[in-house]
C-alpha positions in Angstrom: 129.0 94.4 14.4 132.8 94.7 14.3 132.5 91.6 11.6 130.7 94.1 9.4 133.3 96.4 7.3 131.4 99.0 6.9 131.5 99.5 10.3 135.5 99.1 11.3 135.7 101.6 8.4 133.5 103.9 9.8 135.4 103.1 13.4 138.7 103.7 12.0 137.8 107.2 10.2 136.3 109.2 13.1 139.3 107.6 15.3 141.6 109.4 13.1 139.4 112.5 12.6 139.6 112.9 17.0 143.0 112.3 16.8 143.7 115.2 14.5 141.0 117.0 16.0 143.5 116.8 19.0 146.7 117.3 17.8 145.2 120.6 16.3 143.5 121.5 19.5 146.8 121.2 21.6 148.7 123.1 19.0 146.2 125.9 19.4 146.5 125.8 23.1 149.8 125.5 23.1 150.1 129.0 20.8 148.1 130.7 23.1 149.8 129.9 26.2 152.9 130.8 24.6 151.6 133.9 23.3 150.2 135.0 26.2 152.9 134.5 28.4 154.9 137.2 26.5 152.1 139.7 26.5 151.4 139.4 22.7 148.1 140.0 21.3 146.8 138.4 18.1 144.6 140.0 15.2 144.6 142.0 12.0 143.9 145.6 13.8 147.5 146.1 13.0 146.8 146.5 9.2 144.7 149.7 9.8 148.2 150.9 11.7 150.1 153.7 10.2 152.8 151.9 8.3 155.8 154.5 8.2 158.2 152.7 5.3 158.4 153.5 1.8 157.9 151.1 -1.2 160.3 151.9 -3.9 158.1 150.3 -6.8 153.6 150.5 -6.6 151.3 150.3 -8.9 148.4 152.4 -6.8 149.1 155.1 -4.7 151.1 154.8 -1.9 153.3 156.9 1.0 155.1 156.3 4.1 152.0 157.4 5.9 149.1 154.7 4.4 148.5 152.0 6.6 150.1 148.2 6.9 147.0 147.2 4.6 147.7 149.4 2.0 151.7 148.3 1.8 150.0 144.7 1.5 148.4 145.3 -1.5 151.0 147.4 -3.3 153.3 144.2 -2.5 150.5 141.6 -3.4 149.6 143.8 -6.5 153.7 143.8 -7.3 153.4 139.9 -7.3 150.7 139.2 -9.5 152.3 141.8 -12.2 155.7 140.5 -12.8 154.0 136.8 -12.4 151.3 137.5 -15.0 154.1 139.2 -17.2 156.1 135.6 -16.7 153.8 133.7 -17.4 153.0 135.2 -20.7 156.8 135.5 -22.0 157.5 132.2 -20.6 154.5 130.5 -22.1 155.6 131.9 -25.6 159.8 131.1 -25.3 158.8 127.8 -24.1 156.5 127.2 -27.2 159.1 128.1 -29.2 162.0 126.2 -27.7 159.8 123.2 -27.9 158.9 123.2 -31.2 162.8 123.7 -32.0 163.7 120.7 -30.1 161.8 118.6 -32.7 163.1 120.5 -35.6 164.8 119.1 -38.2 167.3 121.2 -38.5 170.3 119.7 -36.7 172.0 123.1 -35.5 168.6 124.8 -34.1 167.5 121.3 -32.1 170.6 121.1 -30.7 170.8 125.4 -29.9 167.2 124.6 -27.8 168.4 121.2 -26.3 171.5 123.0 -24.9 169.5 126.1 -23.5 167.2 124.0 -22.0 169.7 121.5 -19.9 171.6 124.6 -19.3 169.3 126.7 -17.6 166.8 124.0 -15.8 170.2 122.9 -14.3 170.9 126.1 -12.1 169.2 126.8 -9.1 166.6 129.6 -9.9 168.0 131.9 -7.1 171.2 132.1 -8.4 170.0 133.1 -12.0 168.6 135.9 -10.8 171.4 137.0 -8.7 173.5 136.8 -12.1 170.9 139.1 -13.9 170.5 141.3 -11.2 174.5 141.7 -10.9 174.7 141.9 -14.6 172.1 144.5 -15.0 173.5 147.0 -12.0 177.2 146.2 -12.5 177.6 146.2 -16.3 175.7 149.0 -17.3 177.0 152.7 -16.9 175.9 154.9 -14.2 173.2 156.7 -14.2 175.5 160.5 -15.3 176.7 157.7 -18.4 173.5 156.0 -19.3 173.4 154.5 -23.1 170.7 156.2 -24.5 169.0 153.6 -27.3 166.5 155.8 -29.8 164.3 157.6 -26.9 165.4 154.8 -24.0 168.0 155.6 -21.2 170.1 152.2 -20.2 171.9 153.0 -16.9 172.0 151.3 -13.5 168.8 152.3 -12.5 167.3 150.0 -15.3 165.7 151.1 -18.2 164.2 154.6 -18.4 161.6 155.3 -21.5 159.1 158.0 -22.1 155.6 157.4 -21.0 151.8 158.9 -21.1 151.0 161.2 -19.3 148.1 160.6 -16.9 144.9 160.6 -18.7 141.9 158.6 -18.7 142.2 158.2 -22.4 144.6 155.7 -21.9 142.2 153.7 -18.9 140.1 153.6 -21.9 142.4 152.6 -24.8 143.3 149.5 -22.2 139.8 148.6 -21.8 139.0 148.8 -25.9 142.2 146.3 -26.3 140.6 143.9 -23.4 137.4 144.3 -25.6 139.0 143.7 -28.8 140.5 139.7 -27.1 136.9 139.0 -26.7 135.5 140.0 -29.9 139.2 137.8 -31.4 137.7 135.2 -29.1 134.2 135.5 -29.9 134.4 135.7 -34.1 137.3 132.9 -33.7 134.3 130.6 -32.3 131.9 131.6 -34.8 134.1 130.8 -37.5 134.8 127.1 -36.3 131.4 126.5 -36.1 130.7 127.9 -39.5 133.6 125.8 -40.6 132.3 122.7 -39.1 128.7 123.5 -39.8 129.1 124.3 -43.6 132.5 123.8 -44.4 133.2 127.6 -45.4 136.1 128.7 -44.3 135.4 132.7 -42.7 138.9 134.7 -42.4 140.1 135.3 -38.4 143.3 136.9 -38.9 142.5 140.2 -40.4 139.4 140.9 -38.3 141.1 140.3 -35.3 143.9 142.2 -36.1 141.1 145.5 -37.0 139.6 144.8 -33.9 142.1 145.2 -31.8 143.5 148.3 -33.5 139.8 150.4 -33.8 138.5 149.6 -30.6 141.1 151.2 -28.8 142.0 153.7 -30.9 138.1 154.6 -30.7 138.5 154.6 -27.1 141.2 156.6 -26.9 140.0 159.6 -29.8 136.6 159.1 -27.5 138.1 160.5 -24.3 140.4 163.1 -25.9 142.8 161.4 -27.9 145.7 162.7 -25.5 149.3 163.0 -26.9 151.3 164.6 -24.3 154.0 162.2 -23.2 156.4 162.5 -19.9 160.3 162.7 -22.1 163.1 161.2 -19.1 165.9 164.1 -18.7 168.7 163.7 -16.7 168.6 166.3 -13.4 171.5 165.7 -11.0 172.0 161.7 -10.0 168.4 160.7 -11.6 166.2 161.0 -14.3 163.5 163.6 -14.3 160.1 162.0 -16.5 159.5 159.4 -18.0 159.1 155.8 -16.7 161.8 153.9 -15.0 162.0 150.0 -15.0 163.6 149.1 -12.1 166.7 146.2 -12.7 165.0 144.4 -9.6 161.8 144.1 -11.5 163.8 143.2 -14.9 165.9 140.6 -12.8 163.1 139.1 -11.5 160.7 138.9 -14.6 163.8 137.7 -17.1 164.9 135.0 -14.5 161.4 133.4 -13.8 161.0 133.8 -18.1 164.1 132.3 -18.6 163.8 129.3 -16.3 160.5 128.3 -16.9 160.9 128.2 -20.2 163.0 125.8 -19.8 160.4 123.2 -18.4 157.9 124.6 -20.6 159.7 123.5 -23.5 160.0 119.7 -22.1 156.7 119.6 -21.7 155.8 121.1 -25.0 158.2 118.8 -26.6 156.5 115.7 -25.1 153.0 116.6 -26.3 153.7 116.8 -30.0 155.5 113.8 -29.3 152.6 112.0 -27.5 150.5 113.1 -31.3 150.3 109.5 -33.0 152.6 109.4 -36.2 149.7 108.7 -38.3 147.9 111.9 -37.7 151.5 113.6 -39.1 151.6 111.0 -41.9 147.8 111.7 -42.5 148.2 115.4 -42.4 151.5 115.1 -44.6 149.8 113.4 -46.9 147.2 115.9 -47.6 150.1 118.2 -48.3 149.5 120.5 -45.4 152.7 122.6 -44.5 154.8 122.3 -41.6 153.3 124.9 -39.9 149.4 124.2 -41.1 150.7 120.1 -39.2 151.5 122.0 -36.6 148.7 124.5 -35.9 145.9 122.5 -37.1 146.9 118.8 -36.1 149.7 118.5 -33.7 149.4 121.6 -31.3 145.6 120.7 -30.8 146.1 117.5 -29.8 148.8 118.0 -28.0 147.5 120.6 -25.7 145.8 117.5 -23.6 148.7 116.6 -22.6 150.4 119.5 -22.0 147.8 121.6 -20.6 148.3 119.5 -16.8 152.1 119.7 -16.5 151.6 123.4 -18.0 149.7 123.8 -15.0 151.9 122.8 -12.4 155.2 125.5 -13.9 152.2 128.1 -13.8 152.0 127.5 -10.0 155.8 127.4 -9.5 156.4 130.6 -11.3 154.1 132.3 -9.3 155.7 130.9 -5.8 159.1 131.3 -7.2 158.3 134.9 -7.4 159.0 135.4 -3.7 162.8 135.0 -4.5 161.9 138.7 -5.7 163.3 139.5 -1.5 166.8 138.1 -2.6 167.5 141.3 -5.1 165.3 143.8 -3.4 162.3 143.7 -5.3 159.4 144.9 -3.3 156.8 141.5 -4.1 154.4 140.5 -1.1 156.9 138.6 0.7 159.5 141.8 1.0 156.2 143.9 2.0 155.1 141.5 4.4 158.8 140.5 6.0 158.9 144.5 6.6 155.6 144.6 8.1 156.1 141.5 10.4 159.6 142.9 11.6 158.0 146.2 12.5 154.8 144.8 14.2 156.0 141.7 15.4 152.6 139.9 14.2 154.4 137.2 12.7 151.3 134.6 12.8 149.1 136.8 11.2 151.4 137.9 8.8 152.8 134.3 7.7 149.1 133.5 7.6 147.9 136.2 4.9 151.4 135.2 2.9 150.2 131.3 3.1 146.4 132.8 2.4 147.1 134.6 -0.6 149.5 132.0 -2.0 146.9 129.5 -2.0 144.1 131.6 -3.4 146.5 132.6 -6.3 147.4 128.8 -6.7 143.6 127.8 -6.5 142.9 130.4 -9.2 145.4 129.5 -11.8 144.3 125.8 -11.2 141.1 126.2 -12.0 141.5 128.5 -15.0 143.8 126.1 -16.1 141.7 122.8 -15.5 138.6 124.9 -16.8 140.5 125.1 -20.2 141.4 121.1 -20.0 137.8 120.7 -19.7 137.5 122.7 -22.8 140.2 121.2 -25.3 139.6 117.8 -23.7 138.8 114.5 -26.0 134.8 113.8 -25.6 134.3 110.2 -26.6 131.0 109.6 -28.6 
């Protein structure tokens, strides 16, 4: 039998699965000892606990007095905002830089290759330590804030007016989510009407009226509200309006910036990895610069880009947790507080590792759900 290598394979396999099997099974054992020999109980009652700290920036509601659950998801909530906003800027500089790399104009390629070494070059945490110190020591107090057209610049970031609460504007968010699908879904019927007769149906103008009537039908729908909150300075703060803290603008313009950076490499090297007879093909036919890049290059190119793109998705979104390092109150700065105040460090380290990962499973299969789309099928 041992001859046979189907069986030493077989032999060798569950050999290592028992020995991992053990090591885990000691670990646990040893964690419990350990944890029982200084009278510390494990489990997740804590987060139903009264959580008695304040978090200076929530989306949802949220007081000194909700429980250790609640501060979780105002810091988890926190993360996946400034990530998705990121991600979005990030995605668009890095486009942009890329392209400029290849240009042919000497002074713009060189302006994008210099930003580019420049900024991948420095450690990420200390960009945002210099945005954070530029934005709260350069900028006047708050009694001498710069007021640009209706906006307040001042050390307590940027102050604007804002909406007033009304569900109007709920509804006006949900007609522009409906107008991306409707884009999205006349985009699709005009390729296939391209493909299928050779007509070419307009997209531009369409999707542009769609995404200003469906809102704006929302909005009139629900009471067309026009009250807005005007910021007023009262005492050592403003009064109204909406205040964007310089933690959350440190955070989101250093994760942008830096990103952007590798975006821009990658970009770079997937119009590159286009064969020069598709440009010479496309040139040829007398197509623009811009019609090369839209119709031929950028297509193509997105199979290559789309799996590195991937990976500086998932790094943006872990390199958000610097966010402790200039106060910003993200999931890790929520959870930190939690864990010093409870002491449940395992079960506090393990939601932080749990969430991480879910978010990182998400993006990666969004992501590799769109390779599947854009990828080459061979006849």
């Amino acid at each position: 039998m041992w001859g046979s290598g189907r069986v030493r394979r077989f032999v060798y396999q569950t050999a290592l699965l028992l020995l991992i099997a053990a090591v885990a099974g000691y670990a646990v054992h040893n964690l419990v000892h350990n944890l029982q020999s200084r009278s510390i109980t494990m489990g997740f009652g804590y987060l139903t606990q009264e959580a008695g700290f304040d978090i200076s920036e929530k989306l949802v509601a949220y007081d000194a007095g909700r429980s250790y659950g609640r501060a979780f998801l105002v810091g988890l909530l926190n993360t996946l905002f400034v990530s998705a906003c990121a991600i979005f800027v990030a995605t668009l500089l890095g486009l942009a830089l890329g392209i400029a790399r290849l240009s042919p104009n000497w002074l713009l390629r060189k302006l994008a290759g210099g930003y580019i070494e420049a900024v991948r070059n420095v450690p990420l945490i200390l960009q945002l330590l210099m945005w954070y110190g530029m934005l709260t020591e350069l900028l006047p107090p708050v009694g001498q804030a710069w007021r640009i057209g209706v906006a307040y610049l001042s050390q307590r970031g940027v102050t604007l007016p804002w909406p007033e609460a009304h569900d109007a504007w709920w509804g006006a968010l949900l007609g522009i989510a409906a107008a991306a699908v409707v884009s999205l879904l006349w985009s699709k019927r005009a390729q296939a009407v391209q493909a299928r007769t050779g007509r070419l149906l307009p997209v531009g103008w369409p999707s542009l009226l769609a995404f200003v009537l469906l809102p704006s039908l929302a909005w009139a729908a629900l009471g067309a509200p026009t009250n807005w909150s005007q910021p007023a300075l009262a005492g050592f703060d403003f009064e109204g309006g909406k205040t964007i803290s310089p933690e959350f603008l440190s955070l989101f313009a250093g994760l942008s910036i830096y990103t952007a950076a590798f975006i821009a490499e990658i970009v770079r090297g997937g119009l590159q990895a286009v064969p020069k007879g598709q440009v010479d093909a496309a040139q040829a036919l007398g197509l623009s610069r811009a019609q090369l890049l839209r119709l031929v290059m950028l297509p193509q190119a997105l199979r290559v880009i789309i799996p590195p793109l991937t990976s500086q998705y998932l790094n943006l979104t872990k390199n958000s947790s610097l966010a402790v390092a200039i106060g910003y109150p993200d999931l890790v700065s929520v959870s930190n507080t939690t864990l010093n105040q409870t002491g449940q460090a395992i079960e506090a380290i393990g939601l932080m590792m749990a969430v991480y990962l879910a978010i990182s499973l998400a993006i990666s299969g969004l992501m590799n759900w769109y390779n599947f789309r854009v990828r080459l099928v061979e006849r």
